[in-house]
Every structure is written in structure tokens, then in C-alpha cells.
ChimeraX commands (.cxc) that place a marker at each C-alpha (Angstrom):
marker #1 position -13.42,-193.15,-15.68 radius 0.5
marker #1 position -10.20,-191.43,-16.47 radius 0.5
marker #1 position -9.88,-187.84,-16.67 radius 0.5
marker #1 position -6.43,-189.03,-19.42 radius 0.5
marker #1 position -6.94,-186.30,-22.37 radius 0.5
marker #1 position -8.87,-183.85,-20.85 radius 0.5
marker #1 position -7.67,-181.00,-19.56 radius 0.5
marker #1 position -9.62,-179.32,-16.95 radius 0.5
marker #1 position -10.80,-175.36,-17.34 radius 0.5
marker #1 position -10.30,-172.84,-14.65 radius 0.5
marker #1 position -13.18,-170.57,-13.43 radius 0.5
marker #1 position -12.55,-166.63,-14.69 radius 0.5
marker #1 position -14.68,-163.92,-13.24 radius 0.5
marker #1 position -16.25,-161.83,-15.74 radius 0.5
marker #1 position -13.85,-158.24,-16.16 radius 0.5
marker #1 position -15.32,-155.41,-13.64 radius 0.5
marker #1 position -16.36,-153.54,-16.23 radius 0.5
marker #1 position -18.54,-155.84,-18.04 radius 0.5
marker #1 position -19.91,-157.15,-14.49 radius 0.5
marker #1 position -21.17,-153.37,-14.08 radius 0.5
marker #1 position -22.50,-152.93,-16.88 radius 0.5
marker #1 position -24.60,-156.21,-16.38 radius 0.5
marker #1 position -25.87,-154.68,-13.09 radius 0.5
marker #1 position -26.41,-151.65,-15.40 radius 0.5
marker #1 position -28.27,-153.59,-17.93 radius 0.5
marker #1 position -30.59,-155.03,-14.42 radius 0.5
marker #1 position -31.35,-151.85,-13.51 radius 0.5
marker #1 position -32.53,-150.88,-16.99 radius 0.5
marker #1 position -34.91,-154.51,-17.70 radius 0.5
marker #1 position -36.50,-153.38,-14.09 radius 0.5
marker #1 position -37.09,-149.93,-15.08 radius 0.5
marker #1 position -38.72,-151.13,-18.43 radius 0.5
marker #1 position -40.72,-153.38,-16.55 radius 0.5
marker #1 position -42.00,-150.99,-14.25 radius 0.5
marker #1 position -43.11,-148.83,-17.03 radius 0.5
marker #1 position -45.04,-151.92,-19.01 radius 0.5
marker #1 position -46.70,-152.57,-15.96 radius 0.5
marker #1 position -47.54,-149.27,-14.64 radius 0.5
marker #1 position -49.06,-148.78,-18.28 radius 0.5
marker #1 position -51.12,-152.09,-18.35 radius 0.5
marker #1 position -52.12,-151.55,-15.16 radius 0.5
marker #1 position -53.63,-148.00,-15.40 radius 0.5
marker #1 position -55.70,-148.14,-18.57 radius 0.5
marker #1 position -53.02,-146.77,-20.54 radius 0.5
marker #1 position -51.55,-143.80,-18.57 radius 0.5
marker #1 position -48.30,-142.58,-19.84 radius 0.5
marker #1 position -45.25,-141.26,-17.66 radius 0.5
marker #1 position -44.28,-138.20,-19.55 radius 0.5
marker #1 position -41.40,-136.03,-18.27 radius 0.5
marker #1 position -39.62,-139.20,-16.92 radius 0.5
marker #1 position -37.10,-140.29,-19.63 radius 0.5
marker #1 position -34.21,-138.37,-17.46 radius 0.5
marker #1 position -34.78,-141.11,-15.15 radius 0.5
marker #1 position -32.90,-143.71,-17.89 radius 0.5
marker #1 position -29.56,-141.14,-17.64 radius 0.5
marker #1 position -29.12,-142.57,-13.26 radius 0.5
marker #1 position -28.17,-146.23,-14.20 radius 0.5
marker #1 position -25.71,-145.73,-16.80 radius 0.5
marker #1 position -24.14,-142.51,-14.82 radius 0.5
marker #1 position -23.95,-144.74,-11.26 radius 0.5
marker #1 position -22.15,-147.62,-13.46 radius 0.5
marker #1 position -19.82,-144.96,-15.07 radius 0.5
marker #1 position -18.75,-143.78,-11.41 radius 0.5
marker #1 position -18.38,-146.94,-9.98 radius 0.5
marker #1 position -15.80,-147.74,-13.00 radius 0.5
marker #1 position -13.95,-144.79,-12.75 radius 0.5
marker #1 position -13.73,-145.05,-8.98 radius 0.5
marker #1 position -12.64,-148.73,-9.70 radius 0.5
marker #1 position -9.53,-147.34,-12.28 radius 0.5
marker #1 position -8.79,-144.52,-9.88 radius 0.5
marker #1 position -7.76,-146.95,-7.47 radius 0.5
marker #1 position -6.18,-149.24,-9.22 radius 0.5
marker #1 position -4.40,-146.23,-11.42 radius 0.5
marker #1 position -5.58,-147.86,-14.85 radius 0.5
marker #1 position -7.42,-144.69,-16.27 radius 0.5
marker #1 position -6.18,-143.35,-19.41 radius 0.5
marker #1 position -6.84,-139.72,-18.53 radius 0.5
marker #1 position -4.86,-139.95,-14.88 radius 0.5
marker #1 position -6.72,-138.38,-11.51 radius 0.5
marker #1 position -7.28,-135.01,-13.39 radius 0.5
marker #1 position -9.83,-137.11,-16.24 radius 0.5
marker #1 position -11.25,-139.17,-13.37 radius 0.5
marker #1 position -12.17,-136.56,-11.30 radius 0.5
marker #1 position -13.84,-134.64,-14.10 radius 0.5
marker #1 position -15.24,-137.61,-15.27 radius 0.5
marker #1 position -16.74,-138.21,-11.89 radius 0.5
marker #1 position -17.81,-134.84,-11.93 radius 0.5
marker #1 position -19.67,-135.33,-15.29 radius 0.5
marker #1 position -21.23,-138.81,-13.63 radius 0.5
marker #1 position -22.48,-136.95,-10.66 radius 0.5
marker #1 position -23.98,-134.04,-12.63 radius 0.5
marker #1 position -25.47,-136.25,-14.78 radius 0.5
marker #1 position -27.22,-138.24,-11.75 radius 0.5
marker #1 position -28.24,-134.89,-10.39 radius 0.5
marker #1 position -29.68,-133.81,-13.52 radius 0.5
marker #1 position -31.85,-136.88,-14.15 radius 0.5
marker #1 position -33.30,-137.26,-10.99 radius 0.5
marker #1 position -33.67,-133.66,-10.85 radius 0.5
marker #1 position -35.79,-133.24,-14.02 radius 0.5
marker #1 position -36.90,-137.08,-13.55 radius 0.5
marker #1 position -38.28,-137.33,-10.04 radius 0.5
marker #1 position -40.70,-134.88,-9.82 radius 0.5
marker #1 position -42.67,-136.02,-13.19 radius 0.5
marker #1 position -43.02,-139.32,-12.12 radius 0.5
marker #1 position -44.08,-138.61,-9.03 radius 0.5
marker #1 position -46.83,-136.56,-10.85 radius 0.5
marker #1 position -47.38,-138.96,-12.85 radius 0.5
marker #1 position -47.80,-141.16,-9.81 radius 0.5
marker #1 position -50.32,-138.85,-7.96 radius 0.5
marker #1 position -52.54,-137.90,-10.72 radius 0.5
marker link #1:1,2 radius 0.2
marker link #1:2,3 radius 0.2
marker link #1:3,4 radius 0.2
marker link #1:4,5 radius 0.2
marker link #1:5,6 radius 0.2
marker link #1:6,7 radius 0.2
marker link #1:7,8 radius 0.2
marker link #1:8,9 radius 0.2
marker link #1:9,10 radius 0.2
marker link #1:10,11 radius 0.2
marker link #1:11,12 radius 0.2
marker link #1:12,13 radius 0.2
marker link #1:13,14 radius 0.2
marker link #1:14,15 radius 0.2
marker link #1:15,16 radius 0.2
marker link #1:16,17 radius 0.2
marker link #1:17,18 radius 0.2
marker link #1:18,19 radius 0.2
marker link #1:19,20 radius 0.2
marker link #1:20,21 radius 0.2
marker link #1:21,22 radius 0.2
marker link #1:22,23 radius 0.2
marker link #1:23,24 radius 0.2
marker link #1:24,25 radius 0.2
marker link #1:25,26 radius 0.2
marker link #1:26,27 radius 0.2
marker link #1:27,28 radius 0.2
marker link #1:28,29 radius 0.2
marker link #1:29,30 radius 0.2
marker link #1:30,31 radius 0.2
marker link #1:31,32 radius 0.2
marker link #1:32,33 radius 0.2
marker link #1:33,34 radius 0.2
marker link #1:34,35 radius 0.2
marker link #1:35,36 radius 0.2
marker link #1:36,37 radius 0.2
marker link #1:37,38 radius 0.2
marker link #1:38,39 radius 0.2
marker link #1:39,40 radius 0.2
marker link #1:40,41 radius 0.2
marker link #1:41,42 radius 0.2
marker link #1:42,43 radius 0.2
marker link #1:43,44 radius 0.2
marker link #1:44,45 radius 0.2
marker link #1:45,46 radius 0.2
marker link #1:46,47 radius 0.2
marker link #1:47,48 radius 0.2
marker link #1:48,49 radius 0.2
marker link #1:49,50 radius 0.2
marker link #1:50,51 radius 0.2
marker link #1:51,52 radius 0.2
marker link #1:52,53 radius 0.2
marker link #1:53,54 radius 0.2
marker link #1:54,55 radius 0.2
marker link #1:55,56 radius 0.2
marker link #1:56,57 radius 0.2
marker link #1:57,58 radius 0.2
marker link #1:58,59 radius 0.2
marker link #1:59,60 radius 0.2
marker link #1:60,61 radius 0.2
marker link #1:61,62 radius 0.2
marker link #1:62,63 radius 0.2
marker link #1:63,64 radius 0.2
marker link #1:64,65 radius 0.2
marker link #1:65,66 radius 0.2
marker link #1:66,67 radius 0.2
marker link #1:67,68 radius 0.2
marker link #1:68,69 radius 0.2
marker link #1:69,70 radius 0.2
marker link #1:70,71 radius 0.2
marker link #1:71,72 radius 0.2
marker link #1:72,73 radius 0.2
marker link #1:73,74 radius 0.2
marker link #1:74,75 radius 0.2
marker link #1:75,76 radius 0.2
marker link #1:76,77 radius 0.2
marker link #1:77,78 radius 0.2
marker link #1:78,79 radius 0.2
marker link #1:79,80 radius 0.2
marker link #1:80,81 radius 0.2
marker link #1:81,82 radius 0.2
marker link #1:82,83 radius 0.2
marker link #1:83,84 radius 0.2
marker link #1:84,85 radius 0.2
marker link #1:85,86 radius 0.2
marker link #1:86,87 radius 0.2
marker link #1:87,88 radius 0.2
marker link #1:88,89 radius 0.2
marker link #1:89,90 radius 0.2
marker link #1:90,91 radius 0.2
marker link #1:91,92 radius 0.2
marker link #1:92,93 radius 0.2
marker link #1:93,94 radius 0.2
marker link #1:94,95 radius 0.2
marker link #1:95,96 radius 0.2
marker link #1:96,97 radius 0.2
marker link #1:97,98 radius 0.2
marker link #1:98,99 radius 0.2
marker link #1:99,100 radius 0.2
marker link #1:100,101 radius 0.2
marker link #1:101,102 radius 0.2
marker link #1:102,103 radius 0.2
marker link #1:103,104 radius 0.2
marker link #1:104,105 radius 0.2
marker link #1:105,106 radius 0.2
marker link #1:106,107 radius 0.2
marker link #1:107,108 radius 0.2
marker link #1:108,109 radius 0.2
marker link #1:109,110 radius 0.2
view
């Protein structure tokens, strides 16, 4: 067989951004899933309080792209913007674990 007329494709990685926000997406379809079972699997119980918990994933995956454009000096707003930016990712991690954490683990307990 003769490989005349057929030009052969390279391999390309996915860009780092979109491979983040895949491992984004992951984290999401595993917190979801969590939540369907916990509810199946308790009669119905609810987790109120923990929808802060949904703001982690997409605030981790912001950080690691702005640390990723910090060093490679690709980030439209220059260090000043990243740093504030990873100032706003790590308040917003803070904030949803903060407010997050301690109504699921009530939720958990009782």
C-alpha cells in the first residue's frame, strides 16, 4: 500500500488555555456528580449554603492561566493586571471556600 497522495497530519496539543479549562470543566462534572449522588443517596437532602463552592474551580483555572502568561509575558494588562488579577483569583478562592466550606460540612453532619 502506498502512502502516494496522502499527506500525513502532525499531532497539535490542545492551546493551554483550553486544556485548563477542560480540567476546569472535570472539576465541575465531579462536583455535579457529587451533589446528584449525595441527593439520591440521602432521601432528598439538599446542600444549601454551598453554591460558593462552584466560584474555586473556575478561580484555580484563572490563576493557573495568568501565572502561565506572566511567564511567558503574553498578558495584555502586563505584571501590574496579572498581579491584580491574581489577587482577584485568590480572593475569590478565599471567599468561596470561606462561605462554602463550612455549609457543606453542615450539611454533611446533620
Amino acid at each position: 500500500m502506498s502512502d502516494s497522495g496522502q499527506s500525513k497530519e502532525s499531532f497539535t496539543f490542545a492551546p493551554f488555555e483550553k486544556r485548563a479549562a477542560a480540567w476546569m470543566g472535570v472539576a465541575y462534572v465531579l462536583m455535579l456528580l457529587f451533589i446528584l449522588n449525595f441527593t439520591l443517596f440521602t432521601g432528598g437532602r439538599e446542600l444549601p449554603g454551598t453554591f460558593p463552592l462552584f466560584l474555586v474551580p473556575v478561580c484555580a483555572a484563572l490563576g493557573v492561566v495568568i501565572i502561565r502568561r506572566l511567564k511567558t509575558g503574553a498578558l495584555p494588562g502586563g505584571r501590574a493586571g496579572g498581579v491584580l488579577a491574581l489577587l482577584g483569583c485568590a480572593a475569590g478562592t478565599v471567599l468561596g471556600l470561606a462561605l462554602g466550606v463550612p455549609a457543606l460540612l453542615a450539611a454533611l453532619g446533620g
